[in-house]
C-alpha positions as a LaTeX table, in Angstrom:
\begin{tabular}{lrrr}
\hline
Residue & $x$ (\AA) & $y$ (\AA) & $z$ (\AA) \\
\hline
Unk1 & $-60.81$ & 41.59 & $-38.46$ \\
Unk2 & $-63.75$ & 38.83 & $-37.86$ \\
Unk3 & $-65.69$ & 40.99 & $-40.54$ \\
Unk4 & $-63.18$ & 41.29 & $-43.22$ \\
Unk5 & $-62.37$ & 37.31 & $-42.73$ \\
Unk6 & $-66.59$ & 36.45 & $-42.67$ \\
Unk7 & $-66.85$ & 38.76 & $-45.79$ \\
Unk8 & $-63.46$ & 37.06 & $-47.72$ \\
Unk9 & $-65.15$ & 33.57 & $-46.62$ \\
Unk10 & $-68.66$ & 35.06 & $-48.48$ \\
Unk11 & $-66.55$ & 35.35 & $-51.50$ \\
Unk12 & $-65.05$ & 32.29 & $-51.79$ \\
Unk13 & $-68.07$ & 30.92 & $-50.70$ \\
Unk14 & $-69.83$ & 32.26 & $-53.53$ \\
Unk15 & $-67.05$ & 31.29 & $-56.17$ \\
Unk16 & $-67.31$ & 27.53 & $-55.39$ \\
Unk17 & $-70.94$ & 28.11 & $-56.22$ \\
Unk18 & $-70.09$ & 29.72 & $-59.31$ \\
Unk19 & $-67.38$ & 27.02 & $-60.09$ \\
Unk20 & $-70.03$ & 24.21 & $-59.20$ \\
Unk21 & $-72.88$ & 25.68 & $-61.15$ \\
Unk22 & $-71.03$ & 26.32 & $-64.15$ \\
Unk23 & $-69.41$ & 22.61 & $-63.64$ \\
Unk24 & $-72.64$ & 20.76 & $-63.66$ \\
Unk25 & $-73.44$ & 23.36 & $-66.66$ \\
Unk26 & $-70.68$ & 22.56 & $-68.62$ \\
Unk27 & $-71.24$ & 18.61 & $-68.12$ \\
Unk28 & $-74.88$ & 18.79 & $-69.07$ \\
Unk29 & $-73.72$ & 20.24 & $-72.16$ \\
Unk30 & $-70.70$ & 18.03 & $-73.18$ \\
Unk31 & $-72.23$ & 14.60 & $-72.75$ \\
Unk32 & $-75.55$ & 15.42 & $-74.82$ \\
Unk33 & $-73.04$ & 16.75 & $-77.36$ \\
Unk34 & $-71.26$ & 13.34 & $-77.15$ \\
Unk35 & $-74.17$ & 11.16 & $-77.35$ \\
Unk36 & $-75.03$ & 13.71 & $-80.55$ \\
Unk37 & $-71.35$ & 12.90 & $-82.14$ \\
Unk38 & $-71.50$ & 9.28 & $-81.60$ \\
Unk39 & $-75.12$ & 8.23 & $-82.75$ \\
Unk40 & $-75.83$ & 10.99 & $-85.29$ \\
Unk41 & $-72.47$ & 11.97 & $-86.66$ \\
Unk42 & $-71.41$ & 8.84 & $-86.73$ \\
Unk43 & $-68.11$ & 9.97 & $-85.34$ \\
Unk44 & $-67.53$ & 9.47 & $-81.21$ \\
Unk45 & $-65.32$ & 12.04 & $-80.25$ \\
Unk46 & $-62.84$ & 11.40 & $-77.84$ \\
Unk47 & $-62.95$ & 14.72 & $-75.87$ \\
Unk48 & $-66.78$ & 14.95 & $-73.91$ \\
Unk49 & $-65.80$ & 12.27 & $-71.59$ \\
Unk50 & $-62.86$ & 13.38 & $-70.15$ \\
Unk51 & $-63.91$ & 16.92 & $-69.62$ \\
Unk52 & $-67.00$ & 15.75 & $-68.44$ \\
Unk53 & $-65.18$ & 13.23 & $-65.39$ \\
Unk54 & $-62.76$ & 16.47 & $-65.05$ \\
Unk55 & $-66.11$ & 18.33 & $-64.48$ \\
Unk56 & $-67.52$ & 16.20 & $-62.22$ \\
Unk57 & $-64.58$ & 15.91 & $-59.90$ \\
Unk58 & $-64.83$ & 19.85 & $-59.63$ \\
Unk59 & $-68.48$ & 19.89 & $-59.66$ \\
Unk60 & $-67.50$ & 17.12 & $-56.48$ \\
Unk61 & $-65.41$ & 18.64 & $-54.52$ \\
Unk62 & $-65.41$ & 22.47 & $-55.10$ \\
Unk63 & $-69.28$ & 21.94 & $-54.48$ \\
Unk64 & $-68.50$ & 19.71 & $-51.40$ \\
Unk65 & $-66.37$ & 22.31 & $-49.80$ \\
Unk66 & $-69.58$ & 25.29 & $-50.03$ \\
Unk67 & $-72.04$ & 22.80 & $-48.76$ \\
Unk68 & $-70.19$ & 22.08 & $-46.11$ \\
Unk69 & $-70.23$ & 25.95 & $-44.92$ \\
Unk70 & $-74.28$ & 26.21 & $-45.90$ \\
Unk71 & $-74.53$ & 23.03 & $-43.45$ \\
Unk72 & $-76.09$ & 20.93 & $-46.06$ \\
Unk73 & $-73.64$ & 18.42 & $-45.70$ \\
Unk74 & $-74.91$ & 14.58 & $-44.79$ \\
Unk75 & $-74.93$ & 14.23 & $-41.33$ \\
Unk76 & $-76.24$ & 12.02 & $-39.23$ \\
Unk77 & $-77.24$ & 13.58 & $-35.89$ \\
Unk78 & $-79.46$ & 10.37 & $-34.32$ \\
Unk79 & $-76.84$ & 9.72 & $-31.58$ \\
Unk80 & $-75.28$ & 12.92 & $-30.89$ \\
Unk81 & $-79.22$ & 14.50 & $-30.81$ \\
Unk82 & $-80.32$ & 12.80 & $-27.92$ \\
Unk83 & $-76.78$ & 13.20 & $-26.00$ \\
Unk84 & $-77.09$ & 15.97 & $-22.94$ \\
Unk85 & $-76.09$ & 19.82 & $-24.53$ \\
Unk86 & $-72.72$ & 19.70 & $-22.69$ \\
Unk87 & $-71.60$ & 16.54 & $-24.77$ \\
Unk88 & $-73.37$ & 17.80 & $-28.30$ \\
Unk89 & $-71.18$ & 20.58 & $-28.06$ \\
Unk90 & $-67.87$ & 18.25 & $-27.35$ \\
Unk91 & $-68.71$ & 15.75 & $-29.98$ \\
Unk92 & $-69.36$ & 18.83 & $-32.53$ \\
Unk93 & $-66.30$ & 20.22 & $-31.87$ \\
Unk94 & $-64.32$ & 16.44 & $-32.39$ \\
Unk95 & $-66.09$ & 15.83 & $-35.60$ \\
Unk96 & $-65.02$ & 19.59 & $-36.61$ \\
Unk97 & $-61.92$ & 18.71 & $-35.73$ \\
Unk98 & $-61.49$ & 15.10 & $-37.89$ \\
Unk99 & $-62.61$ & 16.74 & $-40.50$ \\
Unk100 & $-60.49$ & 19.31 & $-40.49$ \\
Unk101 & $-57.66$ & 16.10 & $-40.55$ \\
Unk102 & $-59.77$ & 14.46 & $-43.69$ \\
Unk103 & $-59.33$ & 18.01 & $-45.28$ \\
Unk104 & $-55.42$ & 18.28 & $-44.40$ \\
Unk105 & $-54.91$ & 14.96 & $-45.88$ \\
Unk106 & $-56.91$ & 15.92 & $-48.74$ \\
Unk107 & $-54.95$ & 19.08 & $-49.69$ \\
Unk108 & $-51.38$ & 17.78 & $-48.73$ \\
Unk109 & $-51.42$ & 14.31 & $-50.27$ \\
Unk110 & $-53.77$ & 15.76 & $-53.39$ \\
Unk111 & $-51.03$ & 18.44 & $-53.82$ \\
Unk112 & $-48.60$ & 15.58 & $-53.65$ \\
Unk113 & $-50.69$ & 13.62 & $-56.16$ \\
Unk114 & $-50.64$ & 16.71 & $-58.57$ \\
Unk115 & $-46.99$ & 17.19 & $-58.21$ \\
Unk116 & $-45.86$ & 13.21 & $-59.23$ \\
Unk117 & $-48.20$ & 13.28 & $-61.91$ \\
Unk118 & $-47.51$ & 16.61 & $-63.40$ \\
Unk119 & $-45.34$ & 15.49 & $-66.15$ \\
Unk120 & $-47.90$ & 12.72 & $-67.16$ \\
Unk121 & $-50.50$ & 14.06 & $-70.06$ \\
Unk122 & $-54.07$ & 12.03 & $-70.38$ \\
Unk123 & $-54.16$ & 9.86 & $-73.15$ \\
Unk124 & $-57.89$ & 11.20 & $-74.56$ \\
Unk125 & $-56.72$ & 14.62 & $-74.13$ \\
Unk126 & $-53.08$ & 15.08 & $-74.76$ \\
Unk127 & $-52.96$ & 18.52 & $-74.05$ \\
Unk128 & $-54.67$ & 18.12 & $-70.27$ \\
Unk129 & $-51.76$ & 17.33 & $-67.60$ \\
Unk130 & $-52.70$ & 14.30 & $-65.30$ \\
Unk131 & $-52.22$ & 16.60 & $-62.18$ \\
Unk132 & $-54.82$ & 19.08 & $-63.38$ \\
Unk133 & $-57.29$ & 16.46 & $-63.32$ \\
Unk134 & $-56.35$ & 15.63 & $-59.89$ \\
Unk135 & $-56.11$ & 19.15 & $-58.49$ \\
Unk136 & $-59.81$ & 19.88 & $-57.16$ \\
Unk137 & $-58.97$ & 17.16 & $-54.85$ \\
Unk138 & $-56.44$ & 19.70 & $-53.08$ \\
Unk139 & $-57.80$ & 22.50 & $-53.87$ \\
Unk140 & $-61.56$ & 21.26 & $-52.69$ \\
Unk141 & $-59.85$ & 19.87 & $-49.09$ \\
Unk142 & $-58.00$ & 23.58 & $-48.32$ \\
Unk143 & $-61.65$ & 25.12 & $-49.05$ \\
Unk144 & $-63.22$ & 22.48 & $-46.93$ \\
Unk145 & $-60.29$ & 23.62 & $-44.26$ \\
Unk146 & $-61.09$ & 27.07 & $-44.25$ \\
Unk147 & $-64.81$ & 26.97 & $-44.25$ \\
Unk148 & $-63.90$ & 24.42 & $-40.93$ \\
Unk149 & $-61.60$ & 26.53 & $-39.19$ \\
Unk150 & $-64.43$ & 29.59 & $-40.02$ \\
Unk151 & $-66.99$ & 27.12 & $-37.78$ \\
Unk152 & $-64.58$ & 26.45 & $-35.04$ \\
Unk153 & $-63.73$ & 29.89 & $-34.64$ \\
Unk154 & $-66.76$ & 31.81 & $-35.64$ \\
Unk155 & $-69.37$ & 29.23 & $-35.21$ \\
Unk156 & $-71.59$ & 27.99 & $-37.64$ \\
Unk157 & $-72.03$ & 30.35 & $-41.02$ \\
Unk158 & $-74.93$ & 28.82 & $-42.68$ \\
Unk159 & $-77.40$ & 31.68 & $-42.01$ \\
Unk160 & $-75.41$ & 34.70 & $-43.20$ \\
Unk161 & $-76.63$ & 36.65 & $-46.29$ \\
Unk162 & $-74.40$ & 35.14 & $-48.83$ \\
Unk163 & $-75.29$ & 31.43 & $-47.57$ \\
Unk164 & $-79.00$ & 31.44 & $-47.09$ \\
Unk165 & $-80.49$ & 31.54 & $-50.68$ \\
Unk166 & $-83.93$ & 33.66 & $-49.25$ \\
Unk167 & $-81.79$ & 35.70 & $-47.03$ \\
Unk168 & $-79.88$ & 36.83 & $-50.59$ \\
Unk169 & $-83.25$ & 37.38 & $-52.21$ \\
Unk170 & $-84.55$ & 39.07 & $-49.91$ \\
Unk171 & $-82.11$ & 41.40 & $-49.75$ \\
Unk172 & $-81.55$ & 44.66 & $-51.64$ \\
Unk173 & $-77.59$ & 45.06 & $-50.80$ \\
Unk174 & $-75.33$ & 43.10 & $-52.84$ \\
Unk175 & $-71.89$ & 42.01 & $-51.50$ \\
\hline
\end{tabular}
């Protein structure tokens, strides 16, 4: 059972890579595109910057929610470092634990934000619902909760295969 949950958490994992990579991707293609419209077309479309903002919230948070399993989240360990073992582990365990209630919040009250402004459409892109553009803030707090819930009950993940970049180039197996 640990193995097939470790394994489903490697896949999603490795989709909010995907999603992230091919965010960022997407944005460094739309703005130069934009700034190529505006200054050499002489015609500013009113699409790149919206997408782009759109991307950058997934980028954001779908990208927050896989560093925070590959532990290269922003941390700061100057306090809690020089604490005796017995406490690091107690404090580590708390701060798991808040952020598992920043990530609740995030997914309930983002869900909430989706649902009040479903019906709403954004003015630059009249076909794009408001509550899409809001949704990776849900959907990026119930990753964040299940890559937390993976550390409190499996311990830390950042040096399996799928995680550690030279550990997946290193090795001939694929997932």
């Amino acid at each position: 059972m640990k193995n097939t949950l470790l394994h489903t958490n490697d896949l999603i994992y490795l989709g909010c890579i995907w999603v992230a990579g091919l965010s960022i991707t997407g944005m460094a293609l739309i703005i130069p595109w934009g700034i190529f419209a505006r200054y050499v077309l002489g015609s500013g479309a009113g699409w790149p910057e919206p997408v782009a903002i759109l991307l950058m919230a997934i980028f954001t948070f779908i990208g927050a929610a896989a560093s925070y399993r590959a532990g290269a989240h922003m941390a700061v360990t100057t306090l809690t470092d020089r604490l005796p073992a017995a406490w690091q582990g107690f404090i580590d365990i708390l701060v798991q634990l808040l952020m598992a209630l920043i990530c609740l919040f995030m997914a309930i009250w983002g869900t909430k934000l989706c649902i009040a402004t479903w019906n709403q459409y954004m003015s630059t892109l009249p076909s794009l619902r408001v509550g899409i553009a809001y949704s990776p803030i849900a959907i990026g707090g119930f990753l964040s909760l299940i890559f937390i819930l993976e550390k409190l009950c499996f311990g830390d993940q950042r040096h399996r295969r799928s995680v550690s970049f030279e550990l997946f180039e290193d090795s001939k197996e694929t997932l």
